[in-house]
C-alpha positions as CSV (number, residue, x, y, z in Angstrom):
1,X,0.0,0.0,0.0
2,X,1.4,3.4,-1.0
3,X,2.1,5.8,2.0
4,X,-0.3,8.3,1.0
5,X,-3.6,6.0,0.6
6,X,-2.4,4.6,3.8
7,X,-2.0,8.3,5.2
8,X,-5.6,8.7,3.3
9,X,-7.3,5.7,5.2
10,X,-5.8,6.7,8.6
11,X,-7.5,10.1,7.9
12,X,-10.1,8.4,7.5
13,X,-10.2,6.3,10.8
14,X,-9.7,9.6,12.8
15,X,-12.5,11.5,11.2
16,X,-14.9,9.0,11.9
17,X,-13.4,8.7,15.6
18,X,-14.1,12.0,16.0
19,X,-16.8,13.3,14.3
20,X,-18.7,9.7,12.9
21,X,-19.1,8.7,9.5
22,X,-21.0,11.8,8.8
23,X,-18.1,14.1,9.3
24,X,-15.9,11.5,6.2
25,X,-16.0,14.4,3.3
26,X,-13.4,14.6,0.6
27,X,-12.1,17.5,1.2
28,X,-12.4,16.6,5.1
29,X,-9.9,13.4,4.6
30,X,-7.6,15.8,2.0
31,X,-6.7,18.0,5.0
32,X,-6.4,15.4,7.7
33,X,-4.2,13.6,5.8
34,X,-2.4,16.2,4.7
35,X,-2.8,15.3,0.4
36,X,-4.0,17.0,-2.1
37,X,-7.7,16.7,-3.1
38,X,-7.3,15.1,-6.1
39,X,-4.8,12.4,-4.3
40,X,-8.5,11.1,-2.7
41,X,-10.2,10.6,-6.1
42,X,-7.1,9.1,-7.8
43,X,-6.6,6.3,-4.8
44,X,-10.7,6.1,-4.3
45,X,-13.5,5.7,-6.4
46,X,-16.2,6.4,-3.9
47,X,-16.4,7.4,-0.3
48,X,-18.0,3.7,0.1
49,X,-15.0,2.5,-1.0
50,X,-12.7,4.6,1.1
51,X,-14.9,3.8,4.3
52,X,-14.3,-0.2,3.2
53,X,-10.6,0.1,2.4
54,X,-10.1,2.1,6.2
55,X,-12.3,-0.8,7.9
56,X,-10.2,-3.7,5.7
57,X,-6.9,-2.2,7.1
58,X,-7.9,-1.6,10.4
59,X,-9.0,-5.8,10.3
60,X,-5.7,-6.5,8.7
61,X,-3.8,-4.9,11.7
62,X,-6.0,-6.0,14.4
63,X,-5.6,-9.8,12.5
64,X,-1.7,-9.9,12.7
65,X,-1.9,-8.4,16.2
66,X,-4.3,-11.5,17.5
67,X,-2.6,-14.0,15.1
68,X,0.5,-13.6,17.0
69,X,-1.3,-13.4,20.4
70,X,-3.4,-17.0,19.1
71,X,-0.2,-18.5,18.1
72,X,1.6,-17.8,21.4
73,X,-1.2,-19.7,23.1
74,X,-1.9,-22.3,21.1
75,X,-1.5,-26.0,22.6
76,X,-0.9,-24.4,26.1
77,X,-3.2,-25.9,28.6
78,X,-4.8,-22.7,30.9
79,X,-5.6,-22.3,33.8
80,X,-9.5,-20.1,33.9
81,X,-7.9,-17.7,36.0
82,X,-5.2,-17.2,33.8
83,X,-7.1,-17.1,30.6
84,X,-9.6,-14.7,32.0
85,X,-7.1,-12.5,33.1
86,X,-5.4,-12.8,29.7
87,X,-8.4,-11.9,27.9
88,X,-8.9,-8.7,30.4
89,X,-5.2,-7.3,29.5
90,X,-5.8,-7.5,25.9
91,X,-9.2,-5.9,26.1
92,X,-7.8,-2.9,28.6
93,X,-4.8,-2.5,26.3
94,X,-7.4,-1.3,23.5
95,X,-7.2,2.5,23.8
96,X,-10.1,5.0,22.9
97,X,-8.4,7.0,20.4
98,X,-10.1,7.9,17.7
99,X,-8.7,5.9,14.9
100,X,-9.6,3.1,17.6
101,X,-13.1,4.3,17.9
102,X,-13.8,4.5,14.1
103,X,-13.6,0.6,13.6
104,X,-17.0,0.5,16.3
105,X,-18.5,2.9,14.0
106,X,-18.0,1.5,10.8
107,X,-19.4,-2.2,12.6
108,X,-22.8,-0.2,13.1
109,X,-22.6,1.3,9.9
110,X,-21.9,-2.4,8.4
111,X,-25.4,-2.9,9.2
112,X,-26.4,-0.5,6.7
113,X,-24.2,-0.8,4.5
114,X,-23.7,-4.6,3.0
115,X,-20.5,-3.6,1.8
116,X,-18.9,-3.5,4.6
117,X,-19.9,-7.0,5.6
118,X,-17.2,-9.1,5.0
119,X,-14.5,-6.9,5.9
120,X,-16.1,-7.0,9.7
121,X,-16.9,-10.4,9.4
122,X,-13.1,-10.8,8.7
123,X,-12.4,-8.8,11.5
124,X,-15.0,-11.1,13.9
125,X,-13.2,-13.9,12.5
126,X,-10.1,-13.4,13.6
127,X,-11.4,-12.1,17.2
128,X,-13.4,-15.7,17.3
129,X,-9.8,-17.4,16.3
130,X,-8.5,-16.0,19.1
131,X,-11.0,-17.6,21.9
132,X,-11.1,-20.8,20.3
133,X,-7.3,-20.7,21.5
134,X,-7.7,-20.0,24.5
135,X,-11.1,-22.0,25.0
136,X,-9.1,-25.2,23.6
137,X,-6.6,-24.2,25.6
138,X,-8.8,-24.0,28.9
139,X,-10.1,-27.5,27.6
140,X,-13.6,-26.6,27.5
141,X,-15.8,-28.8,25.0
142,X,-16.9,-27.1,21.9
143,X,-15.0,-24.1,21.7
144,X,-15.7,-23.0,18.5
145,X,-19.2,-23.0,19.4
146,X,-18.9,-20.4,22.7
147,X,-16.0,-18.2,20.6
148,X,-18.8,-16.0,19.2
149,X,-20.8,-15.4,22.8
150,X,-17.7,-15.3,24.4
151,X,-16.3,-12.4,21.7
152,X,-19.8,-11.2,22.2
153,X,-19.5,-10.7,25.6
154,X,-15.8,-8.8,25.4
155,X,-17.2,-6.4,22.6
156,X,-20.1,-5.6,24.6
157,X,-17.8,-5.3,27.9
158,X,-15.6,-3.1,25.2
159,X,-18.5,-0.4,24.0
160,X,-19.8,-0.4,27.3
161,X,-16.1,1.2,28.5
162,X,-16.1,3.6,25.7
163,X,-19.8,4.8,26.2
164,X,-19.3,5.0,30.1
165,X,-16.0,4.8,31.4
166,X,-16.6,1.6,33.0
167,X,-17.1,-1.8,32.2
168,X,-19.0,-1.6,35.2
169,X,-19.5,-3.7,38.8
170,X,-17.9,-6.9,37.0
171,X,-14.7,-7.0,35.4
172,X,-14.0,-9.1,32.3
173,X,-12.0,-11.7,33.9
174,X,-14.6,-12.2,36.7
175,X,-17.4,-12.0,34.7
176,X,-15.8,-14.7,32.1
177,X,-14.5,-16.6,35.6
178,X,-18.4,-17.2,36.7
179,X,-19.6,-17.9,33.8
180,X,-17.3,-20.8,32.9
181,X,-17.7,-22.2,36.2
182,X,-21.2,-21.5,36.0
């Protein structure tokens, strides 16, 4: 990828951080990323497009960052404490910036857009690899069936601390402690 359409989709991660994807305008992205106006037309075809190339680098980031946290895990046997408290570091190193918040807003916006789809699909994807690692790895039966509640579960924990502040009384690795042991 060429610096400045990477510069250009970066731009486009903080503008919808900060202002949603309402605020994503040509000439917007052209000043945030510092390029000339014309650079966004010659790298883009559309806005739709820019908004699925930003999202499809975003998942290709967060993908290498989990594949490498999957593959350090992978045939360990866990302890539930551990794991839970594994899964709470990860989610607490996720800062709110805004080129972190944009990725939440483009999800949303994947439900009205079915462009968007498979990029957060991939993106869910690789989130869902990374339970089933440590699920296998905490030898509960099935894990590829409770990856998706249990990414479920961290996401919600996730928007909860942006909206609030707080994931609230319960902490990930408690709440993901009780409900494993049920």
């Amino acid at each position: 990828m060429s610096p400045t359409r990477r510069a250009i989709l970066r731009a486009v991660l903080r503008v919808i951080g900060s202002d949603g994807i309402g605020g994503v305008t040509n000439r917007r992205i052209a000043r945030e990323a510092e390029v000339s106006l014309g650079s966004i037309t010659y790298h883009f075809d559309s806005q739709q497009e820019m908004l699925r190339e930003a999202l499809r680098m975003f998942v290709r980031e967060e993908t290498e960052r989990l594949a490498v946290l999957a593959e350090s895990r992978r045939g360990e046997v866990l302890s539930l404490e551990y794991a839970a408290e594994l899964a709470e570091q990860v989610a607490e190193s996720i800062t709110f910036g805004r080129e972190e918040i944009a990725p939440l807003e483009l999800f949303v916006h994947a439900g009205r857009d079915t462009t968007l789809r498979d990029a957060a699909a991939e993106c869910f994807a690789a989130y869902d690899e990374v339970a089933v690692s440590v699920l296998q790895g905490l030898r509960l039966p099935e894990p590829e069936k409770l990856a998706g509640p249990v990414v479920a579960m961290v996401a919600g924990m996730q928007l909860r601390r942006l909206a609030t502040g707080s994931t609230g009384s319960t902490g990930l690795a408690h709440a993901l402690t009780m409900l494993v042991r049920g």
